[in-house]
C-alpha positions as CSV (number, residue, x, y, z in Angstrom):
1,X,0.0,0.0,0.0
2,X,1.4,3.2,-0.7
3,X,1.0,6.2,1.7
4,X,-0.2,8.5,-0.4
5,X,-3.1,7.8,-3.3
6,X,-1.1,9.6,-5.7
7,X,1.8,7.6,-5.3
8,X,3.0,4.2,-6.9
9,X,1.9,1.2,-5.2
10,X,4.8,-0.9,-3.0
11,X,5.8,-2.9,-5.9
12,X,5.9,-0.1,-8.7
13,X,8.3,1.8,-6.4
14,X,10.3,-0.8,-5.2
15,X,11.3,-1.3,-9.3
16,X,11.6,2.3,-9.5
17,X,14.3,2.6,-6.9
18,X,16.1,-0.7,-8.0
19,X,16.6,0.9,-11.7
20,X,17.5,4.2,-9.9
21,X,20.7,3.4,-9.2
22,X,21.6,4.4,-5.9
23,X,20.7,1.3,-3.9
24,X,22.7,-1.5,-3.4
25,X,20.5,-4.1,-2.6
26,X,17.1,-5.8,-1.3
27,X,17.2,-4.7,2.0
28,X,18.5,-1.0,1.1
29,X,15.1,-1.0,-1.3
30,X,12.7,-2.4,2.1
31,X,14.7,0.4,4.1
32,X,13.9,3.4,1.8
33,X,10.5,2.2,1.2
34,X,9.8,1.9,5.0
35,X,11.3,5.4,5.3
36,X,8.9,6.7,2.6
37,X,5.8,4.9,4.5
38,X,5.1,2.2,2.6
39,X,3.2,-0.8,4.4
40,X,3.2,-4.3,3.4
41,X,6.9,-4.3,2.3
42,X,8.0,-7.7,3.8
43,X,5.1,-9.5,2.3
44,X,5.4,-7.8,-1.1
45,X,9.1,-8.3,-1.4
46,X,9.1,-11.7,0.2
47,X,9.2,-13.9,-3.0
48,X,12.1,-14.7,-4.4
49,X,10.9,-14.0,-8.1
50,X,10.6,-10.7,-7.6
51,X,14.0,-10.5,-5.3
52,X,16.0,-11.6,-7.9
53,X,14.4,-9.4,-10.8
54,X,15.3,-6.5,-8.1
55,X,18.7,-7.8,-7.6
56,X,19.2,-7.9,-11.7
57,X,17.9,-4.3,-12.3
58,X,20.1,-3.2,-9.4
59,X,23.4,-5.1,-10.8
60,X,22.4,-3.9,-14.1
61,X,22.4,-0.2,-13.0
62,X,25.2,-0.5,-11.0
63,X,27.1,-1.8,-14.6
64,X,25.8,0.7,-16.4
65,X,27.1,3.3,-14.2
66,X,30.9,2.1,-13.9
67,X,31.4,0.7,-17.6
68,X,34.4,-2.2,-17.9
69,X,36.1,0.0,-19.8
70,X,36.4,3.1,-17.8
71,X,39.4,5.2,-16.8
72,X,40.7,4.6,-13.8
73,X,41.7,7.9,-12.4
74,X,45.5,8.3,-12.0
75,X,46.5,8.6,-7.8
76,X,46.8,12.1,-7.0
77,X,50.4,13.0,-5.1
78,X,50.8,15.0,-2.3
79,X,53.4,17.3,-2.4
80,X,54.9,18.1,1.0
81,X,55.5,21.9,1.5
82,X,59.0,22.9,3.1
């Protein structure tokens, strides 16, 4: 149930916030949720269908954001001052 009528249902936002890139996992989604008022959330992300279809959109957002093939930044020196 979402707190709000305006406002996507448990399940709707729990895909939202796994494609959204800045969770890390399950359980980050149930705490955001939870902090956003959102009842239910054990029961709706209990299965473990839709566990691992948030666990691919989250890997696949995390991939997305740091490509294979992306600099690494060069370490930056400290130069000590005499």
């Amino acid at each position: 149930m979402s707190p709000h009528p305006d406002q996507p249902d448990v399940i709707a936002r729990a895909y939202q916030l796994a494609r959204s890139g800045s969770l890390q996992s399950v359980e980050d989604i149930r705490r955001k949720l939870r902090s956003e008022g959102y009842d239910g959330i054990n029961a709706h992300l209990a299965g473990r269908l839709i566990q691992r279809q948030l666990r691919a959109l989250i890997a696949e957002t995390s991939q997305a954001a740091t490509p294979d093939d992306a600099p690494i930044p060069a370490p930056v020196m400290k130069l000590e001052q005499s």
